[in-house]
C-alpha positions in Angstrom: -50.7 -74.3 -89.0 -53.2 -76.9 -89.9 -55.0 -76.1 -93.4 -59.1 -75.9 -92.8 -61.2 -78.4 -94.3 -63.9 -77.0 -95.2 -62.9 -74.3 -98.1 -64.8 -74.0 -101.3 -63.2 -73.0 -104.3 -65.8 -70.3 -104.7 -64.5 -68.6 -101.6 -60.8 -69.3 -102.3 -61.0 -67.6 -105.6 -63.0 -65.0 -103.6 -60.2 -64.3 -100.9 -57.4 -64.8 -104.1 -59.2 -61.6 -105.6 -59.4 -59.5 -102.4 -56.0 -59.6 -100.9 -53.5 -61.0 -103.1 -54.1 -58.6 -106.3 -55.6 -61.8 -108.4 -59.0 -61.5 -111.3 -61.0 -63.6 -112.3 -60.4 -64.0 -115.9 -63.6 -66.4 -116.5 -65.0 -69.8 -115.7 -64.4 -72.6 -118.0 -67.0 -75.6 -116.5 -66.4 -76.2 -112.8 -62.8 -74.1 -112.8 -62.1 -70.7 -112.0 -59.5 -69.0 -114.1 -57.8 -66.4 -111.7 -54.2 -64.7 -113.0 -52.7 -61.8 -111.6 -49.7 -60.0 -113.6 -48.0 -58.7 -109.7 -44.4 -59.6 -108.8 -44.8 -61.5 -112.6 -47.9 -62.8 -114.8 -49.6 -65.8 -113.0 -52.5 -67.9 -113.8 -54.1 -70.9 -111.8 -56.9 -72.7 -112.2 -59.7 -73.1 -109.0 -61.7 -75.8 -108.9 -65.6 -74.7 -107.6 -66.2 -77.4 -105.9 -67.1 -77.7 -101.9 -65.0 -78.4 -100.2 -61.9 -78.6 -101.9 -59.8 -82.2 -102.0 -57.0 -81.4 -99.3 -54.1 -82.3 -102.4 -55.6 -79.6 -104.5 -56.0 -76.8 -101.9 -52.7 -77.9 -100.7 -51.3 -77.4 -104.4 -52.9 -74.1 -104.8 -51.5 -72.4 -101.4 -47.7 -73.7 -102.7 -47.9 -72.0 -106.3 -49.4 -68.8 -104.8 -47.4 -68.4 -102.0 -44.4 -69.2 -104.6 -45.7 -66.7 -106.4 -46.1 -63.9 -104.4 -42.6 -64.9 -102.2 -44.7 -65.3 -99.3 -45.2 -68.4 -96.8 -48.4 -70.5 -96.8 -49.3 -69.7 -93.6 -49.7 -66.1 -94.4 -53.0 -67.1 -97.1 -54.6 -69.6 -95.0 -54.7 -66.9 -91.9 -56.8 -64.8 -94.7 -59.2 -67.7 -95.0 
């Protein structure tokens, strides 16, 4: 599956919070702190910024889908 191109990290952090049991914890500048304490305590860091750089959306899907035990493809069909 082909990752989109066109993602914000506003709506990332948005679909994060929705369906894979992440907060928002604050915003520190341009970054969204999200962490989620579900298998284990996580934290990441989302940059707001439109669209996201392919490396760092790409970075973000593999330490939440690591995370959660889950493949990649199965958080970019929620986008």
């Amino acid at each position: 599956m082909k990752i989109p191109r066109d993602v914000s990290g506003a709506r990332l952090a948005g679909i994060l919070c929705r369906r894979w049991q992440y907060s928002k914890v604050h915003q520190a500048g341009s970054h969204i702190i999200l962490e989620t304490s579900e298998p284990a305590h996580h934290r990441i860091a989302i940059p707001d910024h439109h669209p996201l750089r392919l490396g760092t959306f790409n970075s973000i899907l593999r330490a939440v889908a690591g995370h959660k035990g889950v493949p990649r493809e199965a958080i970019i069909a929620d986008l």
